[in-house]
MARGU-930633 format. One record per residue: x, y, z of N, C-alpha, C in turn. Coordinates in steps of 0.1 Angstrom, whole numbers, padded with zeros to 4 digits, always signed. Example, Ala and Ser with C-alpha at 12.3 -4.5 7.8 and 13.67 -1.06 7.14 Angstrom:
BEGIN
+0132-0057+0078+0123-0045+0078+0132-0033+0078/+0128-0022+0071+0137-0011+0071+0129+0000+0079/
//
This chain:
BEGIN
-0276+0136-0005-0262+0134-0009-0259+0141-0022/-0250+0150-0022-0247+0157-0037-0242+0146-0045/-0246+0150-0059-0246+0144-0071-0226+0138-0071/-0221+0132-0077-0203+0128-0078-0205+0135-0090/-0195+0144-0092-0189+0153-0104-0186+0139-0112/-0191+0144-0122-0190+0136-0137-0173+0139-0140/-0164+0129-0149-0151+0129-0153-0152+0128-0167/-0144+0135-0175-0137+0135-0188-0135+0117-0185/-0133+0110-0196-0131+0098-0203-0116+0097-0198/-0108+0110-0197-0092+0109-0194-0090+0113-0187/-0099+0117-0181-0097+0120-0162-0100+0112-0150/-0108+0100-0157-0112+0086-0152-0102+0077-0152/-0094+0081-0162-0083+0070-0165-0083+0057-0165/-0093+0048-0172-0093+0038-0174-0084+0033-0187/-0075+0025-0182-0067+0021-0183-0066+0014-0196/-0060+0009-0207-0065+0001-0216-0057-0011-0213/-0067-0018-0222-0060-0034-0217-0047-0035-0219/-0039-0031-0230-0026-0028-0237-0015-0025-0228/-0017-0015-0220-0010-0009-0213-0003-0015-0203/+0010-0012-0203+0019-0015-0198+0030-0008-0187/+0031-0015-0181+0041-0008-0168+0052+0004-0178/+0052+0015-0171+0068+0024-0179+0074+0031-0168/+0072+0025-0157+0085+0025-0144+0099+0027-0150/+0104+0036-0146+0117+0040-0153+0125+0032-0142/+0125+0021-0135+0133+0013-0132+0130-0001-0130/+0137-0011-0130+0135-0024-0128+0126-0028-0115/+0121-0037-0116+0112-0045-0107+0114-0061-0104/+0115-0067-0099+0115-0079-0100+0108-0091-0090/+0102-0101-0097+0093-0103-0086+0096-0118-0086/+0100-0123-0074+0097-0139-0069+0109-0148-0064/+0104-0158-0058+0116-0164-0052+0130-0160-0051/+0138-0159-0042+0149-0152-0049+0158-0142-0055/+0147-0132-0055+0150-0120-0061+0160-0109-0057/+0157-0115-0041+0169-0106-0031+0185-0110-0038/+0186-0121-0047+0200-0121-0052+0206-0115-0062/+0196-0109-0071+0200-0099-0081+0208-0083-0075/+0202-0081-0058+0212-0071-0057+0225-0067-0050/+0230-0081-0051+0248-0078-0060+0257-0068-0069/+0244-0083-0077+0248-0072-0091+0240-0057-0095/+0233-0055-0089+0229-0042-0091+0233-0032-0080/+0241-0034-0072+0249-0026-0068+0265-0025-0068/+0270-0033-0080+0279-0026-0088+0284-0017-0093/+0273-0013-0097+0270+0000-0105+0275+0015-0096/+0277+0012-0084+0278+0023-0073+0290+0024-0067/+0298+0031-0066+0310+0032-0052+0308+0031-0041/+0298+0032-0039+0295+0027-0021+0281+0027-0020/+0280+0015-0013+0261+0013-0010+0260+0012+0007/+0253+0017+0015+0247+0015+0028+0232+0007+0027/+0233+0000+0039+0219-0007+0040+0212+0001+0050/+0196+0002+0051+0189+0004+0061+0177-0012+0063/+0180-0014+0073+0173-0028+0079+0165-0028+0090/+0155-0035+0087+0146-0035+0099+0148-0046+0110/+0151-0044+0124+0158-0051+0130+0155-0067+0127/+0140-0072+0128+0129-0084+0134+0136-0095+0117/+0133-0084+0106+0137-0090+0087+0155-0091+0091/+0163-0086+0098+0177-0087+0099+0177-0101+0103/+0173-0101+0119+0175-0110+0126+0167-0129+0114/+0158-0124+0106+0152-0136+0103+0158-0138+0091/+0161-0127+0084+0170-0129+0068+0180-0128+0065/+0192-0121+0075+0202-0117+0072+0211-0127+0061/+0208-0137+0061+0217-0148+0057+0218-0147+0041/+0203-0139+0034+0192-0144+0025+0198-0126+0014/+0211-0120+0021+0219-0107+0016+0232-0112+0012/+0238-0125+0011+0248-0129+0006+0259-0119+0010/+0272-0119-0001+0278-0103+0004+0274-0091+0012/+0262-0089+0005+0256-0074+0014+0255-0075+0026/+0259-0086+0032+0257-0082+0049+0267-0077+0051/+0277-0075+0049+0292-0070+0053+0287-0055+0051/+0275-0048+0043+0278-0032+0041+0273-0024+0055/+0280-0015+0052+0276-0009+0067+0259-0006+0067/+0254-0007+0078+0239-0012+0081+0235-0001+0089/+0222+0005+0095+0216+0008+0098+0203+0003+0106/+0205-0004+0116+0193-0012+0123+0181-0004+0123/+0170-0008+0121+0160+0004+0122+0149-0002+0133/+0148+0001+0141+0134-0009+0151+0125-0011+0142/+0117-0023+0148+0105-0025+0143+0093-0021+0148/+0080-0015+0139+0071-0011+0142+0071+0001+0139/+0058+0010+0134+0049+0022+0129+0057+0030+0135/+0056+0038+0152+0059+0040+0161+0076+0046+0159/+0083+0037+0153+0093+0045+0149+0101+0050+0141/+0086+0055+0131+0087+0063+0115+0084+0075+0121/+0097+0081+0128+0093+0095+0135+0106+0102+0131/+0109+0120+0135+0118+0125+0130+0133+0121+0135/+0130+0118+0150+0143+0112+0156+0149+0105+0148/+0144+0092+0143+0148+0083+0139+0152+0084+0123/+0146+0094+0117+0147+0101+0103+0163+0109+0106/+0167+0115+0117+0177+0120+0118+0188+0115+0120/+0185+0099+0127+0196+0092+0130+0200+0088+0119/+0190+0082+0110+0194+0073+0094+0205+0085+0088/+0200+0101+0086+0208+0109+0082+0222+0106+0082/+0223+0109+0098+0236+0107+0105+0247+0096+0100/+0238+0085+0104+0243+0074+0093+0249+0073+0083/+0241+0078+0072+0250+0078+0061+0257+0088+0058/+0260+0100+0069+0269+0108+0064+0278+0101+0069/+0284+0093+0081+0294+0086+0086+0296+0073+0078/+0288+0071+0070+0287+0058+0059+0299+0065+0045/+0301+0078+0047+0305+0087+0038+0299+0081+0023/+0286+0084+0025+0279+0080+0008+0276+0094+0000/+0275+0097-0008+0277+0111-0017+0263+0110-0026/+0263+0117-0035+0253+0117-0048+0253+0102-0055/+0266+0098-0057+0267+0091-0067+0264+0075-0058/+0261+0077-0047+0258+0063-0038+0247+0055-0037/+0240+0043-0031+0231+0042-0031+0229+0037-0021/+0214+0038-0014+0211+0037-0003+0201+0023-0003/+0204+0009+0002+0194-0001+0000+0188-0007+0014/+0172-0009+0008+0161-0006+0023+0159-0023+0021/+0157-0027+0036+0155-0040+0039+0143-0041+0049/+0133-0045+0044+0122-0045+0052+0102-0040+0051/+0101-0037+0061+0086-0036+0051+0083-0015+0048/+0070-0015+0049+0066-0002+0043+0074+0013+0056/+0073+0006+0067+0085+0018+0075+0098+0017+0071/+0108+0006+0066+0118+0008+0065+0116+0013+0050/+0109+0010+0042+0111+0016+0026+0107+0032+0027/+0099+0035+0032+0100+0049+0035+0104+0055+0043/+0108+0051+0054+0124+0063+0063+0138+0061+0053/+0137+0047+0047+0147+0047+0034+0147+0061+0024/+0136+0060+0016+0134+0068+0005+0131+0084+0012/+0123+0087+0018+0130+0098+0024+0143+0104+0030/+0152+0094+0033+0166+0100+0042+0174+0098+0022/+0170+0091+0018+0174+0091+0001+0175+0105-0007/+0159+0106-0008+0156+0122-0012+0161+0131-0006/+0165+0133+0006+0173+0146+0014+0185+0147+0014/+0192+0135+0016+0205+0135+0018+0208+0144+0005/+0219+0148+0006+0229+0156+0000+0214+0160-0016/+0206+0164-0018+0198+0168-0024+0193+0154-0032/+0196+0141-0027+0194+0134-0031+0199+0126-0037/+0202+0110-0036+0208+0099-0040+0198+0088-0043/+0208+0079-0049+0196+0067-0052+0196+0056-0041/+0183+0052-0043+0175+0043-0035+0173+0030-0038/+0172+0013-0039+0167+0008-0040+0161-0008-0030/+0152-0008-0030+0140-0013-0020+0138-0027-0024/+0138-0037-0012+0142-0050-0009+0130-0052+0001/+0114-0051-0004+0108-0051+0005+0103-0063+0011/+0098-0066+0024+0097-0078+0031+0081-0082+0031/+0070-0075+0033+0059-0076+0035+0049-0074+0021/+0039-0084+0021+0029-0082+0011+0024-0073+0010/+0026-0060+0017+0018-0046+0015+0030-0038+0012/+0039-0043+0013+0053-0032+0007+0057-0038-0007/+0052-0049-0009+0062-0053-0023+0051-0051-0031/+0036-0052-0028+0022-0046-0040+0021-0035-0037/+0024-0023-0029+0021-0009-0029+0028+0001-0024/+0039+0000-0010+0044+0010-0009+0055+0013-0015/+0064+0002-0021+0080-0002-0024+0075+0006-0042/+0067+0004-0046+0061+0008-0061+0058+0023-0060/+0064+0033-0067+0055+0044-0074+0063+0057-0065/+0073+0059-0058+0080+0069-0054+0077+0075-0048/+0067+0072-0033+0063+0083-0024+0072+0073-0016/+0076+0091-0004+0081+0081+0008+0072+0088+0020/+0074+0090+0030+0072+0095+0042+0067+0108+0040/+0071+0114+0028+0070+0130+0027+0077+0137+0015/+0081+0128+0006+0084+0133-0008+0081+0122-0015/+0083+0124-0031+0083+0115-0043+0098+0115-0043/+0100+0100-0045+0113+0103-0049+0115+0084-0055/+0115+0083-0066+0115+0069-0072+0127+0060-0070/+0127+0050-0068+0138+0035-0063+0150+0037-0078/+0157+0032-0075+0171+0026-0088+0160+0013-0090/+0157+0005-0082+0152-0008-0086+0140-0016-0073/+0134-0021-0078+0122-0029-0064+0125-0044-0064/+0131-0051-0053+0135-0068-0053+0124-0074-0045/+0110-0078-0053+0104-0082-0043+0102-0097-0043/+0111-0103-0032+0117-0116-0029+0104-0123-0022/+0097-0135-0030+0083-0142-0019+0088-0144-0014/+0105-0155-0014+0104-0162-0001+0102-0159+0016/+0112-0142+0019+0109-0137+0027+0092-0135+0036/+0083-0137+0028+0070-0131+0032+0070-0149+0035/+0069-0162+0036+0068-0169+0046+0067-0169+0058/+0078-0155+0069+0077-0152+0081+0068-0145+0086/+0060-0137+0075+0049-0130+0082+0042-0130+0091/+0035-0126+0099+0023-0128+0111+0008-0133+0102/+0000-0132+0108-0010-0131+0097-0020-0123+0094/-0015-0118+0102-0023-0101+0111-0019-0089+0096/-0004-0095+0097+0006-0084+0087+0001-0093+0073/+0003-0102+0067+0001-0109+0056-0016-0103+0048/-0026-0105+0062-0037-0098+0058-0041-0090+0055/-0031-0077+0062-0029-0065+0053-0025-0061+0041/-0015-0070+0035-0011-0071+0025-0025-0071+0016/-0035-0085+0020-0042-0090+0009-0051-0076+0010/-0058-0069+0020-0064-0058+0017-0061-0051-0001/-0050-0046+0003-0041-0033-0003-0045-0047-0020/-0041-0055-0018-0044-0064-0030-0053-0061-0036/-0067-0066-0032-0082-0061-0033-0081-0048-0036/-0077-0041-0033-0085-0025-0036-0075-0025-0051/-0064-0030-0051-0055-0028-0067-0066-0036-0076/-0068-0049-0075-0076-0056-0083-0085-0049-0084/-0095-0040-0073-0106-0030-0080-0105-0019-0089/-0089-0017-0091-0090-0007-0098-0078-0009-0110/-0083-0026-0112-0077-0032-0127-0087-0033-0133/-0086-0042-0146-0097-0045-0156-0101-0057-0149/-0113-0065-0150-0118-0073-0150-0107-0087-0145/-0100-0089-0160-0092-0102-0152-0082-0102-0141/-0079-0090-0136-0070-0093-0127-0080-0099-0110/-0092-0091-0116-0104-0094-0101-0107-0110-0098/-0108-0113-0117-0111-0129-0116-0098-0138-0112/-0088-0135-0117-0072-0142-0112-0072-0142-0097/-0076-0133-0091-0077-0127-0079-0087-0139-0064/-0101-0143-0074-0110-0151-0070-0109-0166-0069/-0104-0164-0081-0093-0180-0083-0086-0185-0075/-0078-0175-0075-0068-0179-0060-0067-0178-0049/-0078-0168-0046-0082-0164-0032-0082-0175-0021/-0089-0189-0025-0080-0200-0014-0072-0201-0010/-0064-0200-0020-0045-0208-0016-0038-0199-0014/-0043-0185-0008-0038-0171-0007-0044-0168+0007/-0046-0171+0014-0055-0169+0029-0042-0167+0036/-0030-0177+0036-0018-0177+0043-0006-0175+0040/+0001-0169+0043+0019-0165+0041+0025-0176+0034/+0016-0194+0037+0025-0204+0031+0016-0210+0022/+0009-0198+0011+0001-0206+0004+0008-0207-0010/+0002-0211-0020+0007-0212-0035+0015-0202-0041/+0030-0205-0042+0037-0194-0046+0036-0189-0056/+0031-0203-0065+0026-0196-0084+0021-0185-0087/+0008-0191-0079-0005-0182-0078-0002-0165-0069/+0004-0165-0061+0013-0155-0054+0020-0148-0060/+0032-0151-0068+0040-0148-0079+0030-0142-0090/+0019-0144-0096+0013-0139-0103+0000-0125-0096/-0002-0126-0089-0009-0116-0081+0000-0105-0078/+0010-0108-0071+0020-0092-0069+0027-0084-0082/+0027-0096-0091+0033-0087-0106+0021-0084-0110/+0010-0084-0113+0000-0080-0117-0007-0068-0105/-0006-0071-0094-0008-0057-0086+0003-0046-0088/+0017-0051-0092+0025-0040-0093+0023-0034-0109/+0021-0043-0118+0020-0034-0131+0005-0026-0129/-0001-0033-0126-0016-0026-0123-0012-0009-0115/-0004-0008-0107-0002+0002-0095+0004+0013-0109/+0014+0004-0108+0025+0012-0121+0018+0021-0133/+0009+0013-0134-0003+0020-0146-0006+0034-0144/-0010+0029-0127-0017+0042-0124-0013+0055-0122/+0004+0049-0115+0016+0061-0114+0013+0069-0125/+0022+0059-0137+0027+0065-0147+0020+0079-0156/+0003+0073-0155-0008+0087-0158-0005+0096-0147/+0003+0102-0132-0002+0110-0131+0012+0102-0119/+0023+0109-0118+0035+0105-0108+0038+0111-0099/+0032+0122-0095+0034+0133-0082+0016+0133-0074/+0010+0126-0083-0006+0128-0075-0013+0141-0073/-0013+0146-0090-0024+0155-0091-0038+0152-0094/-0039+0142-0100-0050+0138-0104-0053+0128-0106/-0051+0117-0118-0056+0100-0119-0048+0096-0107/-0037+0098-0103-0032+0087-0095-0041+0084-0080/-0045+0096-0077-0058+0094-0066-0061+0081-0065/-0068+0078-0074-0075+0063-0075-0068+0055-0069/-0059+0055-0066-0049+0043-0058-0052+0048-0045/-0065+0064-0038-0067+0059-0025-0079+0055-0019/-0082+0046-0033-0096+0039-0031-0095+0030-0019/-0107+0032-0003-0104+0028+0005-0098+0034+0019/-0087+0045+0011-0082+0043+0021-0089+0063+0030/-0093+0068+0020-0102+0079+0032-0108+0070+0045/-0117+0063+0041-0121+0058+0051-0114+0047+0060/-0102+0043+0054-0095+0030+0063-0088+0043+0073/-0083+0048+0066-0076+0061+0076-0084+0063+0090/-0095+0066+0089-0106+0069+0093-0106+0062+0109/-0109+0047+0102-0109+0038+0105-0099+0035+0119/-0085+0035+0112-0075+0035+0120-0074+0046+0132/-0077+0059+0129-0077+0070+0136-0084+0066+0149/-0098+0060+0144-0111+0062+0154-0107+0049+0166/-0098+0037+0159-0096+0027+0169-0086+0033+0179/-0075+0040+0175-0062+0041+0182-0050+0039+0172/-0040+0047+0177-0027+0044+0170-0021+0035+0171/-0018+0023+0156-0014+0007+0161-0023-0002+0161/-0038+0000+0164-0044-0010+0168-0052-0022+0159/-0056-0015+0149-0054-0019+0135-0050-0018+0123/-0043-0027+0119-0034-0033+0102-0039-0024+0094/-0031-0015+0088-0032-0005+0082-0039-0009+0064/-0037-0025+0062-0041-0032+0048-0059-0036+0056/-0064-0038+0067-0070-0045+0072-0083-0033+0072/-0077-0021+0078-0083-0008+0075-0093-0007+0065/-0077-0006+0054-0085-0006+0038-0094-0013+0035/-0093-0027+0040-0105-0038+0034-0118-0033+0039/-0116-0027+0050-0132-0022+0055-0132-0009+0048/-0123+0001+0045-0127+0008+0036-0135+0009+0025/-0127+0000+0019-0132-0005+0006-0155-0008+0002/-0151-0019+0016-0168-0018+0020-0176-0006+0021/-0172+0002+0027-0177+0019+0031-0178+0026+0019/-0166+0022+0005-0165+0030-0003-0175+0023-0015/-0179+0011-0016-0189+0005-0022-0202+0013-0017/-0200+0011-0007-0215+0011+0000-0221+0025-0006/-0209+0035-0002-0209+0052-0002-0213+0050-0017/-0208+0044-0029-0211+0045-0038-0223+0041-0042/-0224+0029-0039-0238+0022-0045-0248+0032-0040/-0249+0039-0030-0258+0051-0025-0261+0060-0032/-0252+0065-0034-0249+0081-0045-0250+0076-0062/-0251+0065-0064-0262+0065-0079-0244+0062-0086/-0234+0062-0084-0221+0061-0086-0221+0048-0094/-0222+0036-0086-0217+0023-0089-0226+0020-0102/-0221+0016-0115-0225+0009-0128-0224-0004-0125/-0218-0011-0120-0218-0026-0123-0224-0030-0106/-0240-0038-0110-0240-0041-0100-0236-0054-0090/-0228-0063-0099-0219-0073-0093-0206-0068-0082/-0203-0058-0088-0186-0053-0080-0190-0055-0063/-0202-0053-0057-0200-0047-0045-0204-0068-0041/-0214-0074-0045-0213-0086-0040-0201-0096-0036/-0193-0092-0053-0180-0099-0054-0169-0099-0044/-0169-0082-0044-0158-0077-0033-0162-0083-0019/-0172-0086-0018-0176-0085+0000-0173-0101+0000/-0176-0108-0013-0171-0126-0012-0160-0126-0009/-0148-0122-0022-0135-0120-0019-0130-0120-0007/-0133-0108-0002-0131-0107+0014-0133-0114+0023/-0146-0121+0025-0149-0134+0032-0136-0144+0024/-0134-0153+0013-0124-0158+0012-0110-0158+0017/-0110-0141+0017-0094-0143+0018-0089-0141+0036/-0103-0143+0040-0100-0139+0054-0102-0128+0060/-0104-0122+0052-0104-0103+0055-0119-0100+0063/-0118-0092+0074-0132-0086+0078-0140-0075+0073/-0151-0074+0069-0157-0068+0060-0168-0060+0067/-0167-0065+0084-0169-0048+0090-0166-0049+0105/-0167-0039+0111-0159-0038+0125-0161-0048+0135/-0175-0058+0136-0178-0065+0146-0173-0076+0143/-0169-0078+0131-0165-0088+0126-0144-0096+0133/-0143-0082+0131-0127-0079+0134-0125-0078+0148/-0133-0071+0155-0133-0069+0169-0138-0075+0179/-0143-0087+0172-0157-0093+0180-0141-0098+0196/-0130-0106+0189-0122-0118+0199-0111-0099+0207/-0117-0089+0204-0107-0077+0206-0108-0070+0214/-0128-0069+0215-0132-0058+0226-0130-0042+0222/-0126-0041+0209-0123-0028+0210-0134-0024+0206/-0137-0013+0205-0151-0005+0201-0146+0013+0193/-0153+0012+0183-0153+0027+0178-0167+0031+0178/-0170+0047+0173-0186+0048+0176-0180+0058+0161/-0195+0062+0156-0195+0067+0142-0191+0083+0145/-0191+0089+0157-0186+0100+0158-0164+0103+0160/-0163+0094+0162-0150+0091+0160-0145+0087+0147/-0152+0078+0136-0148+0078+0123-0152+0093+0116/-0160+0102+0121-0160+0113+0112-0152+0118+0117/-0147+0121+0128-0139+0127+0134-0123+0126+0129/-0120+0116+0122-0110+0105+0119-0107+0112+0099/-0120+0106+0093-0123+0120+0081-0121+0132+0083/-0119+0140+0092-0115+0151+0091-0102+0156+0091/-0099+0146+0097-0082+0147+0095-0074+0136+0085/-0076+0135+0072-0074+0123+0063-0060+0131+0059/-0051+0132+0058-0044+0137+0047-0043+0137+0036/-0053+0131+0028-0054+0131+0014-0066+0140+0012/-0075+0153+0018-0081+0158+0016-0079+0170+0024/-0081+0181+0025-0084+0194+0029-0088+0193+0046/-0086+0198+0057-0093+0194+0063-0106+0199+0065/-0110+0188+0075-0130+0187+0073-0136+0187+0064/-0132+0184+0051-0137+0181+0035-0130+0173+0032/-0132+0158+0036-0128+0145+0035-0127+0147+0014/-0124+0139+0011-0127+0135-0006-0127+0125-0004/-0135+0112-0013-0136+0099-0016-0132+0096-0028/-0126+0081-0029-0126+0074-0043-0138+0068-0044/-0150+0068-0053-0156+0058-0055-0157+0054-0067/-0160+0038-0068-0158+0027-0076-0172+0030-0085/-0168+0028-0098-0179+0026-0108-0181+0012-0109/-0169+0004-0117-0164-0007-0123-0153-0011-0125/-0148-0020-0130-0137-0022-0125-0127-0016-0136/-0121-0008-0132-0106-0003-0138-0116+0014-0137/-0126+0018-0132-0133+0027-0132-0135+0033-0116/-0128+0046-0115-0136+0050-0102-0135+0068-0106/-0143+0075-0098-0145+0088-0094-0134+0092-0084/-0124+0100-0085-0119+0107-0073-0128+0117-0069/-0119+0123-0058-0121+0140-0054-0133+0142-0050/-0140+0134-0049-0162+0131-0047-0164+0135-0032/-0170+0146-0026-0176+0153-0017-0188+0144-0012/-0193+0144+0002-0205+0133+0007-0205+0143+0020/-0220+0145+0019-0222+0152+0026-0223+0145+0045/-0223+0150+0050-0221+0145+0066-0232+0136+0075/-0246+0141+0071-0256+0136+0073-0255+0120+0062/-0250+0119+0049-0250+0110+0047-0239+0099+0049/-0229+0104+0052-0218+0095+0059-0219+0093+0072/-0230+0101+0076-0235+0095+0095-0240+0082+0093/-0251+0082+0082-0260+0069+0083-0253+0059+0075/-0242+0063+0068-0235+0049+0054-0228+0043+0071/-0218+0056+0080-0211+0045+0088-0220+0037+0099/-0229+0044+0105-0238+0039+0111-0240+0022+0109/-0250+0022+0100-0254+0016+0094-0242+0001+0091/-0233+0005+0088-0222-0003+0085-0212-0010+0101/-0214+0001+0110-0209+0002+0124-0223-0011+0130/-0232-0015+0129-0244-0019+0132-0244-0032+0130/-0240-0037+0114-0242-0050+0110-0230-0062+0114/
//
């Protein structure tokens, strides 16, 4: 296995305790929150909604005024974050007659915040956006940090309302907690132990809102950290795709849809310990125990037999490389990894040679 390229002290970007979110826009997190955008769309001559049909049908009520603005139903599901449907949103708001000075507000989870923020960024060279997300993997990761479908392009404001996430599945809720876990890996120490703490009363969509309320603002300032060193993803911000080379992977080798895109990650995450603890990488050798408890607590499967046992599906290790070769966050057929040192510590950009990612997934595909 080749050696992981050593990093500058500030190319590692460990974070200091100090540091603080500098999101050049508002955030807001908890019960409720969907009521502040009233008043924050005041500020505009004309606002359009984009809504996801399943969050319309279950929330509409929970938009006060804003249901009256002209809407955009968006289906639900992965499946149709495609160009058609990128085109129709277009269409939309040209007949919505919204301009530069307009704003465009997304209702729903990580497909509706990103066909949002992309039809945002394009229209008319771009208008403002801001994001009402529904799902625990949109309100800790995608709704944060200004990527959408295929540009950067940052929100006016993020409303992320718990109450909505009650309706969740638990399939989708678990995804969420994934994407959690890998942010807590790549905070300082207390946010892992806050994390452990709660990890009981956190298994379900109807667990402790306190404890909830404090996890998503601390995943989003933690994310926000990471932006803010590096906002277009040349370099530190990587670290936020701890996990997910190999969840990618993951997803690819099962089929399109078949598994939770947060659920991926949590097995990623395993792969990217493992990959690390291998390659001489990992300093703390608690992280890789901890994480694999965590994961047993929170419900999360921590390797494929585990997940697939009630499923039947089957992947084989030549389909997860096969899956690395096409990652989008690396070159093709030259996967790159995040691996974890410690916590608020990882390696990007780290090269693993083939023969040794036959036996890490092997191996991991086995137990």
């Amino acid at each position: 296995m080749e050696t992981p390229r050593e990093l500058p002290l500030s190319d590692a970007a460990i974070l200091p305790d100090s540091a603080e979110s500098m999101l050049a826009y508002p955030v807001l997190v908890g019960t409720g929150a969907i009521e502040a955008a009233s008043d924050l769309c005041r500020a505009f001559p004309k606002v359009a909604l984009i809504a996801d049909e399943t969050v319309l049908r279950l929330h509409r009520s929970r938009l006060g005024a804003l249901e009256n603005l002209p809407t955009f139903v968006l289906p639900s599901g992965e499946v149709h974050k495609d160009w058609a449907q990128l085109g129709q949103v277009l269409d939309f708001m040209a007949d919505a007659g919204l301009s530069r000075d307009s704003l465009l507000l997304t209702f729903g989870g990580g497909v509706t915040g990103d066909m949002g923020g992309l039809a945002a960024s394009l229209f008319k060279r771009g208008l403002a956006v801001g994001h009402m997300p529904t799902t625990l993997l949109a309100q800790v990761d995608a709704s944060v940090g200004g990527k959408t479908a295929g540009t950067f392009h940052a929100p006016h404001f993020v409303l992320a309302d718990l109450d909505v996430l009650e309706t969740q599945a638990l399939h989708e809720w678990q995804s969420g907690l994934g994407e959690v876990v890998k942010t807590a890996l790549l905070a300082r120490a207390p946010l892992f132990e806050e994390l452990e703490h709660a990890a009981p009363m956190l298994g379900r969509p109807d667990g402790d809102r306190a404890s909830l309320a404090s996890i998503v603002l601390a995943s989003i300032r933690t994310k926000a950290q990471w932006v803010q060193t590096d906002p277009t993803e040349q370099g530190s911000r990587k670290a936020l795709n701890l996990g997910h080379t190999f969840g990618h992977a993951i997803e690819h080798a099962a089929g399109y849809g078949v598994i939770p895109h947060g659920i991926a990650v949590a097995m990623g995450l395993v792969l990217a310990l493992r990959t690390s603890h291998r390659a001489g990488v990992l300093t703390n050798e608690d992280l890789e125990p901890r994480c694999l408890d965590l994961l047993k607590t929170l419900g999360l499967p921590r390797t494929w037999s585990q997940w697939s046992a009630a499923r039947h599906h089957t992947i084989t290790t030549d389909a997860i490389i096969q899956g690395l070769a096409h990652d989008k966050k690396g070159a093709f057929s030259n996967p790159r990894f995040v691996l974890p040192q410690t916590f608020g510590k990882v390696l990007w950009d780290q090269e693993i040679d083939e023969k040794s990612l036959r036996q890490i997934i092997g191996d991991w595909l086995a137990s």
